[in-house]
C-alpha positions in Angstrom: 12.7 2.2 -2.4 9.7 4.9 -2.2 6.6 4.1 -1.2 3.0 5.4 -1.3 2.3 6.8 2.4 0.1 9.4 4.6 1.0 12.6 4.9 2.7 13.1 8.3 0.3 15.0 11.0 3.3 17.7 11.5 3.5 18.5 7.5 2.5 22.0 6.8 1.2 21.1 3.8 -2.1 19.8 5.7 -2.8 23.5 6.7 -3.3 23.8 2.6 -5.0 20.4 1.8 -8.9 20.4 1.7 -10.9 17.1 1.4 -12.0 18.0 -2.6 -8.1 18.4 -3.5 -5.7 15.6 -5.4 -3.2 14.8 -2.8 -0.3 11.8 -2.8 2.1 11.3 -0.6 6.1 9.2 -1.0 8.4 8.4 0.9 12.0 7.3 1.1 14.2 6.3 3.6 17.5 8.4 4.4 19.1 6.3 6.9 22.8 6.1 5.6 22.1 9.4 4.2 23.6 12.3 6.9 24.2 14.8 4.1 20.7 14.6 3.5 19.5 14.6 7.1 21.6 17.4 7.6 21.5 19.7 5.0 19.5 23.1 4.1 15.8 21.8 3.4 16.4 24.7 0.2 19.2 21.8 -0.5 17.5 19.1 -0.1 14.5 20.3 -2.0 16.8 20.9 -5.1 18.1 17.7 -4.8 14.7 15.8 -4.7 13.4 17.3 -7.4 15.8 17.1 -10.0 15.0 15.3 -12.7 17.8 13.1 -14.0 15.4 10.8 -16.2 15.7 11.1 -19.9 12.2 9.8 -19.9 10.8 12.7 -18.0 12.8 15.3 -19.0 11.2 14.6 -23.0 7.6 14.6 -20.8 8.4 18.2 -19.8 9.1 19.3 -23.0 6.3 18.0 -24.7 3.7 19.6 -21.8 5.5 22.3 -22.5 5.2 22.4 -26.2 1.2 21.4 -25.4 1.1 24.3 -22.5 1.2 27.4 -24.8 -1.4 26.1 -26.9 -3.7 26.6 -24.3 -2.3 29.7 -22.0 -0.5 27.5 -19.7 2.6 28.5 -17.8 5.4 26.5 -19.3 8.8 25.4 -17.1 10.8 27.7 -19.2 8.4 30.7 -18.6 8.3 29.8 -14.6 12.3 29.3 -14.0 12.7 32.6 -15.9 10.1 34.6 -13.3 12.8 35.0 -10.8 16.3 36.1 -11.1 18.7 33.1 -9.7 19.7 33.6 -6.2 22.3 31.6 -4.1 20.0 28.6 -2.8 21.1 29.6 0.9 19.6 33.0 0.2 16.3 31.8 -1.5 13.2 32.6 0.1 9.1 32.7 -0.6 8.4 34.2 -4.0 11.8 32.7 -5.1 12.8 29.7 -8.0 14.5 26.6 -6.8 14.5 25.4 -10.7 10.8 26.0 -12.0 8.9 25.8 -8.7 8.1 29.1 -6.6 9.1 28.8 -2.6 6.1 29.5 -0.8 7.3 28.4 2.8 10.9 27.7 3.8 11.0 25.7 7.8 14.2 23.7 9.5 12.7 20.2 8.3 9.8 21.3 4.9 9.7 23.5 2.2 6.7 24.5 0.1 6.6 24.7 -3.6 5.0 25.1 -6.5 2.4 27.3 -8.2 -0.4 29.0 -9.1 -2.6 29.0 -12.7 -5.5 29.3 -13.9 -7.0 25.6 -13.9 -5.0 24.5 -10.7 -3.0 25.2 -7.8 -0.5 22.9 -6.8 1.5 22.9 -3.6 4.4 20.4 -3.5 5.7 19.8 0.2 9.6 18.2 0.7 9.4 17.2 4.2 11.9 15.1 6.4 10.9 13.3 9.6 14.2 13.0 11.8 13.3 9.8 13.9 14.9 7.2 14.4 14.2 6.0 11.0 14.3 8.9 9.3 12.2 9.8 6.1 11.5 12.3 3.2 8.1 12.7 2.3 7.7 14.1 -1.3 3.5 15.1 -1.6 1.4 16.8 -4.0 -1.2 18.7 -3.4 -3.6 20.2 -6.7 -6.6 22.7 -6.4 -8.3 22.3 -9.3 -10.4 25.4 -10.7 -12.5 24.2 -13.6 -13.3 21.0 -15.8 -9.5 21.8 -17.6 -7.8 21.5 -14.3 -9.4 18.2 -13.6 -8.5 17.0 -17.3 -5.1 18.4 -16.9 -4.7 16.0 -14.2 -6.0 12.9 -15.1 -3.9 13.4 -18.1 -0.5 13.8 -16.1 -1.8 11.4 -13.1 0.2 8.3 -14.8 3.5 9.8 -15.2 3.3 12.1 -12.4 3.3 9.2 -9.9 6.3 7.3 -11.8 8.3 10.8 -12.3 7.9 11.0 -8.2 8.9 7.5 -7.0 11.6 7.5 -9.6 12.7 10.8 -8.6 12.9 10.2 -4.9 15.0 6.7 -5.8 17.5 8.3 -7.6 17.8 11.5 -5.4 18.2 9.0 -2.7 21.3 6.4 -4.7 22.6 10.2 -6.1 25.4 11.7 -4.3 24.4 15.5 -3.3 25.0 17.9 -5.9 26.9 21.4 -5.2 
C-alpha cells in the first residue's frame, strides 16, 4: 500500500525543488518485487506510470478536451513530440508515453514538462535497502495565477491517480 512520505535526501529531484514549489512525495514497497528492483529505471518508469484506471484515463481526456481551450499542451500533443524509440534507447528530450525524460540515473528518472503556467518534474526513484522502495514525487513550478488554479483544480485527483497508480503497478506483473 503507498503512502505519503519525504522525499529521500539522495533524490535528484531535490536539486530542482525550491521551498515556493507544490511537491508530494509516495511510496511503495517492492520487496517480493526483483523484476522491479532489477530492471531499467526507463522500465520501471513506464511501468509506474501507466495508467490502468478507467477512472483516470476519462480524467485525461476531459483535461485534455479543457487544455485546448486555453493553449495548454494536451497528452495527445506531448506523446506525439517525439518519434517512439526502443525504451532501452530512450534518453533526455525523449517520450516514455506523454512525459519528456529529462534525466536518466541507475536507481531515478526525471520526467515531465514544461508550459506556460507550470513546470512540473516528476521523479521515479528506488531506494535499494534492505527494504526496498519506489518513491513516485511531483514537483510543479507554478508561473502565474492560472498555474496555481490549474493545480488546486487537479490536486484531488492527482493524489488518488498517484497512490492508485503505484498500488496497481506494484500487484501488476511487468509489462514487455
Amino acid at each position: 500500500m503507498s503512502a505519503a512520505v519525504s522525499l529521500p535526501l539522495d533524490s535528484h529531484l531535490n536539486a530542482y525543488h525550491a521551498s515556493k514549489d507544490y511537491m508530494d512525495v509516495y511510496s511503495g514497497d517492492l520487496t517480493g518485487r526483483p523484476d522491479l528492483i532489477e530492471c531499467d529505471m526507463r522500465v520501471l518508469a513506464k511501468h509506474m506510470t501507466t495508467i490502468d484506471m478507467p477512472w483516470a484515463q476519462g480524467l485525461l481526456k476531459l483535461r485534455d478536451r479543457l487544455a485546448r481551450t486555453v493553449n495548454l499542451k494536451t497528452t495527445d500533443d506531448l506523446a506525439n513530440e517525439a518519434p517512439p524509440k526502443p525504451l532501452s534507447e530512450v534518453g533526455p528530450g525523449d517520450r516514455i508515453a506523454f512525459f519528456k525524460v529529462y534525466e536518466v540515473r541507475e536507481n531515478e528518472i526525471l520526467l515531465g514538462e514544461d508550459d506556460w503556467h507550470q513546470d512540473f518534474r516528476l521523479s521515479v526513484f528506488r531506494q535499494l535497502t534492505p527494504e526496498p522502495k519506489v518513491f513516485v514525487s511531483t514537483c510543479c513550478k507554478r508561473h502565474n495565477f492560472f498555474g496555481y488554479a490549474y493545480l488546486a483544480a487537479i490536486l484531488p485527483a492527482h493524489k488518488i491517480l498517484v497512490k492508485q497508480s503505484i498500488d496497481n503497478a506494484l500487484k501488476r506483473p511487468m509489462m514487455n
